[in-house]
DOVO-514399 format. One record per residue: residue number from 1; z, x, y of N, C-alpha, C, O in turn. Coordinates in steps of 0.2 Angstrom, whole numbers, plus 2048, in hexadecimal, padded with zeros to 3 digits. Each point is the difference from the previous one (the first is absolute). Example, Ala and Ser with C-alpha at 12.3 -4.5 7.8 and 13.67 -1.06 7.14 Angstrom:
// residues 2
<seq:1, nz:827, nx:842, ny:7E4, caz:800, cax:7FC, cay:806, cz:800, cx:804, cy:806, oz:803, ox:805, oy:7FF>;
<seq:2, nz:7F9, nx:7F9, ny:806, caz:801, cax:804, cay:806, cz:803, cx:7FC, cy:805, oz:801, ox:803, oy:806>;
***
This chain:
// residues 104
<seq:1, nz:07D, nx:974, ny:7AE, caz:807, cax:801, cay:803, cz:802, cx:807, cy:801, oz:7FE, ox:804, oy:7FB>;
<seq:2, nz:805, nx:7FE, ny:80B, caz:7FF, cax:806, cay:801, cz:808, cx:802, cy:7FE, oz:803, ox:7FB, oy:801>;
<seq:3, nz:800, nx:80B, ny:7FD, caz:805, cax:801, cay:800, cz:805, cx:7FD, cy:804, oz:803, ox:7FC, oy:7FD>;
<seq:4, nz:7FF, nx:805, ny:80A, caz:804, cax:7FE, cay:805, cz:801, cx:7F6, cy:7FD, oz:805, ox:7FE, oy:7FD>;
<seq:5, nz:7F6, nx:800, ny:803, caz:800, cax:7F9, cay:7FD, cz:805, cx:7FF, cy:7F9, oz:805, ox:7FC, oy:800>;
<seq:6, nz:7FA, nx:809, ny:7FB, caz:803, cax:7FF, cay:7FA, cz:808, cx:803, cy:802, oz:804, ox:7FD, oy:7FC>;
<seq:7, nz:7FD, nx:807, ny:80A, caz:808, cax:800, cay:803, cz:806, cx:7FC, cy:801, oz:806, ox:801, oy:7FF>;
<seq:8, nz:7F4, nx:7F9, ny:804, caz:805, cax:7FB, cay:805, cz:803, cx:7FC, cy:7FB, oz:7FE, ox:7FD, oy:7FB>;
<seq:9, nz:80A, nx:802, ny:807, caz:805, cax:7FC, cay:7FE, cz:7FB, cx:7F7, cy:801, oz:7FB, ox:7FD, oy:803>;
<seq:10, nz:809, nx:802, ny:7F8, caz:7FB, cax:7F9, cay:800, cz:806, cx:7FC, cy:804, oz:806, ox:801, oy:800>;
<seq:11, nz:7F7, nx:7F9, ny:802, caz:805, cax:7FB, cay:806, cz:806, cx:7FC, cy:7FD, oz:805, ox:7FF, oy:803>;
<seq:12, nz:7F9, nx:7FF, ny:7F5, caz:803, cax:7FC, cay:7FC, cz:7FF, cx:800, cy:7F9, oz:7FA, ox:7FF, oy:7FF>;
<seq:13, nz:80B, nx:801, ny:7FA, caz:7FD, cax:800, cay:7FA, cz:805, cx:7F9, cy:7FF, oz:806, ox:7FF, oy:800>;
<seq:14, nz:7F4, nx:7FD, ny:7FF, caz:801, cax:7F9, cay:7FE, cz:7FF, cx:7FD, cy:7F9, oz:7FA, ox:7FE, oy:7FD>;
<seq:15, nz:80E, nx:800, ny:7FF, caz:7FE, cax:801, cay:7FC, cz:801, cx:7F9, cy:7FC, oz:805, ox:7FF, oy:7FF>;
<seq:16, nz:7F7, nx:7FB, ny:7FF, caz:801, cax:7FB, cay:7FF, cz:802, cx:7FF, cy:7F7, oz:7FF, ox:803, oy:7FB>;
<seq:17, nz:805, nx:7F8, ny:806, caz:805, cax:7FF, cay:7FA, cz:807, cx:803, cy:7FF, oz:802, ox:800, oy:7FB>;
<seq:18, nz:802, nx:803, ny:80B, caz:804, cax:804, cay:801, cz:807, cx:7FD, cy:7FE, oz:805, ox:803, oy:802>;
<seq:19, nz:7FA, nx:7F6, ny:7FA, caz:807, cax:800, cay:7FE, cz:7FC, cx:7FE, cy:7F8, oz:803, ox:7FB, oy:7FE>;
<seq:20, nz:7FA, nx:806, ny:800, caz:7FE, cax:800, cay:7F9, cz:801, cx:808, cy:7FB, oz:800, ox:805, oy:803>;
<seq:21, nz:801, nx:7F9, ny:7F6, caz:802, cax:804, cay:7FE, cz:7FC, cx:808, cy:7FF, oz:802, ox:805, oy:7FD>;
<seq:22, nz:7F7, nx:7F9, ny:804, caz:7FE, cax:807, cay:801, cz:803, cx:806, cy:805, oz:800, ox:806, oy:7FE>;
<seq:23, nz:803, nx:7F6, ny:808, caz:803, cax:805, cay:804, cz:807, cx:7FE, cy:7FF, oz:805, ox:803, oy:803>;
<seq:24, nz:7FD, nx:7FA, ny:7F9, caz:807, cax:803, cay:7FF, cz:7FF, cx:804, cy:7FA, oz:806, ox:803, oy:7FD>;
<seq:25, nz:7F5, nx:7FF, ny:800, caz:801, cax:805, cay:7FB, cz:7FD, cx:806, cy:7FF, oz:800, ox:804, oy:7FD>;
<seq:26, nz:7FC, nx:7FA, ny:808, caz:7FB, cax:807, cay:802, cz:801, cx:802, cy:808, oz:803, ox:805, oy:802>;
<seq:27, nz:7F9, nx:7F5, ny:801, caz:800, cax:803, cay:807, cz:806, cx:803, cy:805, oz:7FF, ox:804, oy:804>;
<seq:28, nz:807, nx:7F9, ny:7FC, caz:805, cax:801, cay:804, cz:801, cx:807, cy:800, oz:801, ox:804, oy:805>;
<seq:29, nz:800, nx:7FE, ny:7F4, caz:802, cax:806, cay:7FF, cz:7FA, cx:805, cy:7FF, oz:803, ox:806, oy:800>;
<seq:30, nz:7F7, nx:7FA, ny:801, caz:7FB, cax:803, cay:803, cz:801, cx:803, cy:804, oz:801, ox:806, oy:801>;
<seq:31, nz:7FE, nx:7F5, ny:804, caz:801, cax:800, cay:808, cz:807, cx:804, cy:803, oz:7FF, ox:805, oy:803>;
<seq:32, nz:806, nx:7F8, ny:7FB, caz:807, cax:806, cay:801, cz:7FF, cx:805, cy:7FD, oz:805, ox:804, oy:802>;
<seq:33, nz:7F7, nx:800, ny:7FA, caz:7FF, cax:808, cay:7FE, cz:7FC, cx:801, cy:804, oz:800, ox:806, oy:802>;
<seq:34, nz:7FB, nx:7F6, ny:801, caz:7FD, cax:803, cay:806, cz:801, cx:802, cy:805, oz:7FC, ox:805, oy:802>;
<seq:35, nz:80B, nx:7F7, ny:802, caz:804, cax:800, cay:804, cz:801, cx:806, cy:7FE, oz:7FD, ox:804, oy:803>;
<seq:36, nz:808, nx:7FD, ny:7F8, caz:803, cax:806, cay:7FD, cz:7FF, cx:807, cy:802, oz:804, ox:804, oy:801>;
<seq:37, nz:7F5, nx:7FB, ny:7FF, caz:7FB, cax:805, cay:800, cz:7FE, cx:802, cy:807, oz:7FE, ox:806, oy:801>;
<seq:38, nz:804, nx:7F6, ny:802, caz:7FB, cax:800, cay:808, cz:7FB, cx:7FC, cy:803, oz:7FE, ox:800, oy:805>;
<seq:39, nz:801, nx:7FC, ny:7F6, caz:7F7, cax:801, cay:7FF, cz:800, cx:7F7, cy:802, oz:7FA, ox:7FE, oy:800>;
<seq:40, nz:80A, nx:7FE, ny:801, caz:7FD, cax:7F7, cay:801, cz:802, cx:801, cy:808, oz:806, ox:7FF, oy:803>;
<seq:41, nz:7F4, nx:802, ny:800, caz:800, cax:800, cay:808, cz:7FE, cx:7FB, cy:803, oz:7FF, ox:800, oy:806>;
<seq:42, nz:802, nx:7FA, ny:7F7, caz:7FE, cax:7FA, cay:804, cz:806, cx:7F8, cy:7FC, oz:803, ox:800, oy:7FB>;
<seq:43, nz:7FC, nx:7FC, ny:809, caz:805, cax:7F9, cay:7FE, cz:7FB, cx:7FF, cy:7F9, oz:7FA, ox:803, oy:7FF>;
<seq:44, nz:80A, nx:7F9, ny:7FD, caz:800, cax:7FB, cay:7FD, cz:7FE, cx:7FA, cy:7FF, oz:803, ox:7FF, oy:7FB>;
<seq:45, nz:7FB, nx:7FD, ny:807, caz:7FF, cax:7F5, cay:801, cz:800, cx:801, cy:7F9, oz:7FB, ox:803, oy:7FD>;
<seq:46, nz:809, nx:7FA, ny:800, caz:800, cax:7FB, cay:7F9, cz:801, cx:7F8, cy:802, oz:804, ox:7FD, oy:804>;
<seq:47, nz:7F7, nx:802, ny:7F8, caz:7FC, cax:7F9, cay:801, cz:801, cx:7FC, cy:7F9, oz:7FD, ox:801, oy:7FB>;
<seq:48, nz:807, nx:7F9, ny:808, caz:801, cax:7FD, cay:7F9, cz:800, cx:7F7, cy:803, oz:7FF, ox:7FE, oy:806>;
<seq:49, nz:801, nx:800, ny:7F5, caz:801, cax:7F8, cay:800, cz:806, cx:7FD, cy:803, oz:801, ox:7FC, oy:805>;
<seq:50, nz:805, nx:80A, ny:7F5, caz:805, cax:800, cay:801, cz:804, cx:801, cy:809, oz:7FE, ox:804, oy:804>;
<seq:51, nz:807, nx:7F7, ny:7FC, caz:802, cax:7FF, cay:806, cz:808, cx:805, cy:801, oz:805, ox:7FD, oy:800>;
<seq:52, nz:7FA, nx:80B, ny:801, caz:805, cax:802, cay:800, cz:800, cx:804, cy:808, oz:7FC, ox:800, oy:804>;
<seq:53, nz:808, nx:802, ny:7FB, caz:802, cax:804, cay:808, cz:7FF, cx:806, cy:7FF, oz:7FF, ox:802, oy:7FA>;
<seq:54, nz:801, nx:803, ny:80B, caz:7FF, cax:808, cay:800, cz:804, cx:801, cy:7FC, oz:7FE, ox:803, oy:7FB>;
<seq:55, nz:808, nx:7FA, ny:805, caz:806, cax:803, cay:7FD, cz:802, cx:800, cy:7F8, oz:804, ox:804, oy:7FD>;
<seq:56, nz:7F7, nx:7F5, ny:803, caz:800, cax:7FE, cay:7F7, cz:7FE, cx:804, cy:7FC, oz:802, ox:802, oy:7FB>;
<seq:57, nz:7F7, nx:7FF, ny:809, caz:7FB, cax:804, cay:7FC, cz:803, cx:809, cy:801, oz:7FF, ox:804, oy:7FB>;
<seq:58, nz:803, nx:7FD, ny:809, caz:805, cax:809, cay:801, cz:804, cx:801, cy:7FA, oz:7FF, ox:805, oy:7FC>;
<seq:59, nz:806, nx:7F3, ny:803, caz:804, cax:802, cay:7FB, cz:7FB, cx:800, cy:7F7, oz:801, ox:804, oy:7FB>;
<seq:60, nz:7FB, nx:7F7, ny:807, caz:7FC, cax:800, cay:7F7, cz:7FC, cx:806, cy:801, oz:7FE, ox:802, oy:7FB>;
<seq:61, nz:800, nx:800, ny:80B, caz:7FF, cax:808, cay:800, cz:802, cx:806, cy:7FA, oz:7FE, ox:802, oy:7FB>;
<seq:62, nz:809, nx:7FF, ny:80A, caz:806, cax:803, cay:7FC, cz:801, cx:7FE, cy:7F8, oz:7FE, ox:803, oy:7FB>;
<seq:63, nz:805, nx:7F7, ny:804, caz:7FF, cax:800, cay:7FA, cz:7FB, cx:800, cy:7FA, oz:801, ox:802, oy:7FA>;
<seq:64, nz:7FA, nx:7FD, ny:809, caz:7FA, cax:802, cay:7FD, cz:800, cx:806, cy:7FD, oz:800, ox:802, oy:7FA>;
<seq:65, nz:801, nx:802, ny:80B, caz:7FE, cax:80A, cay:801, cz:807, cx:7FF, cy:7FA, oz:7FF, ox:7FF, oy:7FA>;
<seq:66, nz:806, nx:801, ny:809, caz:807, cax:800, cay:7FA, cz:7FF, cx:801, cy:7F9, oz:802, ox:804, oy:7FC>;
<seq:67, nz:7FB, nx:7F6, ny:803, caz:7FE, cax:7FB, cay:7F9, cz:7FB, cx:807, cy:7FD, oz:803, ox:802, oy:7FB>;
<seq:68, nz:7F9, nx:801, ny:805, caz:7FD, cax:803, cay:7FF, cz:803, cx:809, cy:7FE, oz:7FD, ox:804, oy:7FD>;
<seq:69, nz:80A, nx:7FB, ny:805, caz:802, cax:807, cay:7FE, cz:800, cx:804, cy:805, oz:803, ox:805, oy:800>;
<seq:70, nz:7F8, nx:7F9, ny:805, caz:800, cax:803, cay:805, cz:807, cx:804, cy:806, oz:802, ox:7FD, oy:804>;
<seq:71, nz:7FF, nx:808, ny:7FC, caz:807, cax:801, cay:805, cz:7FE, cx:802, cy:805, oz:7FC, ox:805, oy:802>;
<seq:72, nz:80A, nx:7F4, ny:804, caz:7FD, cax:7FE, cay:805, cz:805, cx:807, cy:807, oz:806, ox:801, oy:800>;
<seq:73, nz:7F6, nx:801, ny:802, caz:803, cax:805, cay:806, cz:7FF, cx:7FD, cy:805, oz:7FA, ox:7FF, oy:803>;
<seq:74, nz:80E, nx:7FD, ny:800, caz:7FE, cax:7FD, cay:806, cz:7FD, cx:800, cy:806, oz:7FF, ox:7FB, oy:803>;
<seq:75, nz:7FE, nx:80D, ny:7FF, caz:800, cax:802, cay:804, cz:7F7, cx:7FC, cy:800, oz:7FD, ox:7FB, oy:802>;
<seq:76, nz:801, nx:80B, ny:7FB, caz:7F9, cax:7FA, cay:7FD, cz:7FF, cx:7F9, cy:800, oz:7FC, ox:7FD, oy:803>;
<seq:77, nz:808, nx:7FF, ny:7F9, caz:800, cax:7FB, cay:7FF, cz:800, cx:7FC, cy:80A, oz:7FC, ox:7FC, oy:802>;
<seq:78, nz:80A, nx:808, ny:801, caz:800, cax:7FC, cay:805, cz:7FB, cx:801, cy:805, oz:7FF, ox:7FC, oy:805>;
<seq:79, nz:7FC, nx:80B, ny:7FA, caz:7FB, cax:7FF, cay:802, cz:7F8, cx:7FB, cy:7FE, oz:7FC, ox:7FE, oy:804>;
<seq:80, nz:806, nx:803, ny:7F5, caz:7FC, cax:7FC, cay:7FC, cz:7FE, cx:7F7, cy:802, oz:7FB, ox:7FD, oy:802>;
<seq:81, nz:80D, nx:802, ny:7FD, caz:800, cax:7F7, cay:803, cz:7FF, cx:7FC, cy:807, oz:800, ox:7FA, oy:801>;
<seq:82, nz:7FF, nx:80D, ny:802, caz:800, cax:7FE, cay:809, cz:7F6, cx:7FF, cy:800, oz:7FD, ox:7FD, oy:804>;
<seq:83, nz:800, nx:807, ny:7F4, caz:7FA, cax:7FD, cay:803, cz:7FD, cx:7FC, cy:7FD, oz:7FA, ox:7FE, oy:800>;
<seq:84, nz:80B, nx:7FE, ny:7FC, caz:7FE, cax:7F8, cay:7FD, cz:7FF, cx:7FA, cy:805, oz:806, ox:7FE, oy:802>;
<seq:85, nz:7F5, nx:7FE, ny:801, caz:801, cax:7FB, cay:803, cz:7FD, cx:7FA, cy:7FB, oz:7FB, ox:801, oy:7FD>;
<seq:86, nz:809, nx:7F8, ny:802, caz:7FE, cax:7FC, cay:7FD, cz:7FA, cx:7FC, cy:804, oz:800, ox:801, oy:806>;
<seq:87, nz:7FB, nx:7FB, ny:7F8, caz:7FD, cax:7FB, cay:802, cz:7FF, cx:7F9, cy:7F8, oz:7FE, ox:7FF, oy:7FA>;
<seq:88, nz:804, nx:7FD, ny:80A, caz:800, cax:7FA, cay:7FB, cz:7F9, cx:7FF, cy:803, oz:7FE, ox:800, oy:806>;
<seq:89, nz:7FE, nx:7FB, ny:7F1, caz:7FA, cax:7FF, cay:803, cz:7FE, cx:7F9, cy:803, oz:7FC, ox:7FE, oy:804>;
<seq:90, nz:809, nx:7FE, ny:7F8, caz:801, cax:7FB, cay:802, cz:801, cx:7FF, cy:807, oz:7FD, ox:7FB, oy:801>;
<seq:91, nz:807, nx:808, ny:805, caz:7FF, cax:7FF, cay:805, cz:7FC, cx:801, cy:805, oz:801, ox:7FE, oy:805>;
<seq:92, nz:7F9, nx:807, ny:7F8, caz:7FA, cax:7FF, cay:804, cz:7FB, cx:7FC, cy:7FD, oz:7FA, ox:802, oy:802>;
<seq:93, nz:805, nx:7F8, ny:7F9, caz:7FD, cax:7FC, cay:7FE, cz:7FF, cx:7FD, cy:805, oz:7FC, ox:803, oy:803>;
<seq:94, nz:807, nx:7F7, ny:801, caz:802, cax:7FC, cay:806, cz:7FA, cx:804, cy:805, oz:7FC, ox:7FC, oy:802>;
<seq:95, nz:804, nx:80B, ny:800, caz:7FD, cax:802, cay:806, cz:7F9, cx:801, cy:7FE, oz:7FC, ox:800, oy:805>;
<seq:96, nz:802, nx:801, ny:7F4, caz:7F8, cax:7FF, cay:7FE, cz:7FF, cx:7F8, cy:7FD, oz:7FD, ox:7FF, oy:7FA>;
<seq:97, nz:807, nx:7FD, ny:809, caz:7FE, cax:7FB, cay:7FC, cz:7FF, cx:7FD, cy:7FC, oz:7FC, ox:7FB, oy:7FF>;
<seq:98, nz:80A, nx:80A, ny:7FC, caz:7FD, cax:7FE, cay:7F6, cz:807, cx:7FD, cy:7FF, oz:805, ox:804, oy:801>;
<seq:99, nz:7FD, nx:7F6, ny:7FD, caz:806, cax:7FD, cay:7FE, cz:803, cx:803, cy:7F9, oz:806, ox:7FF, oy:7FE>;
<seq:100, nz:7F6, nx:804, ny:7FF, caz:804, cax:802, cay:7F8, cz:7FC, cx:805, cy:7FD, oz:7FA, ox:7FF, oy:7FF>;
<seq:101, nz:808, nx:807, ny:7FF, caz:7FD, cax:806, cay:7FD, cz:7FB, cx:7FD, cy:7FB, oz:802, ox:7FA, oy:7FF>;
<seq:102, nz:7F8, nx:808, ny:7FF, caz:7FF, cax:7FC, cay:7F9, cz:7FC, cx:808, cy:7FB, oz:7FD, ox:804, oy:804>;
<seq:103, nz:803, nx:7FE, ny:7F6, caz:7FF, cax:807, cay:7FD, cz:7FA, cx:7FD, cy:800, oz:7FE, ox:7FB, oy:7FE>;
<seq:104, nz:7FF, nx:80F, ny:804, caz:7F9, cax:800, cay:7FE, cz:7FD, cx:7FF, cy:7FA, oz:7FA, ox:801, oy:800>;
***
């Protein structure tokens, strides 16, 4: 892998279990000091079971990072939340043809 390779912004960081409590107590607020920092140059897809909207997940976002002691600078924050997009995974079950998750 040549340098220039090791450069490139990646297309998407996909992060599965995204309303589970590992990312509300770790990952959320990872991610926003990244932000913070400059440095999360690409969207978000969290991917859950759970059937929530962009918006649901934005807000359990914030609370999340909150909950942590974390202090939130809007300014961040509002860059922060614009690169969360929800995907439930139940709604692409139907398009591969699997009627119901089942764990590995």
């Amino acid at each position: 892998m040549s340098a220039s390779d090791r450069a490139r912004a990646a297309d998407a960081l996909v992060i599965f279990g995204i309303t589970g409590d590992l990312a509300k107590v770790m990952t959320f607020r990872s991610l926003y000091r990244l932000e913070a920092r400059g440095l999360l140059t690409c969207p978000i897809v969290g991917v859950a079971v759970s059937d929530w909207s962009e918006d649901d997940l934005r807000s359990h976002a914030r609370s999340a990072i909150e909950n942590t002691g974390q202090a939130i600078d809007e300014s961040v924050f509002g860059r922060f939340r614009h690169c969360i997009q929800a995907s439930v995974l139940q709604r692409a079950f139907p398009l591969l043809g699997v009627k119901r998750a089942r764990a590995l």
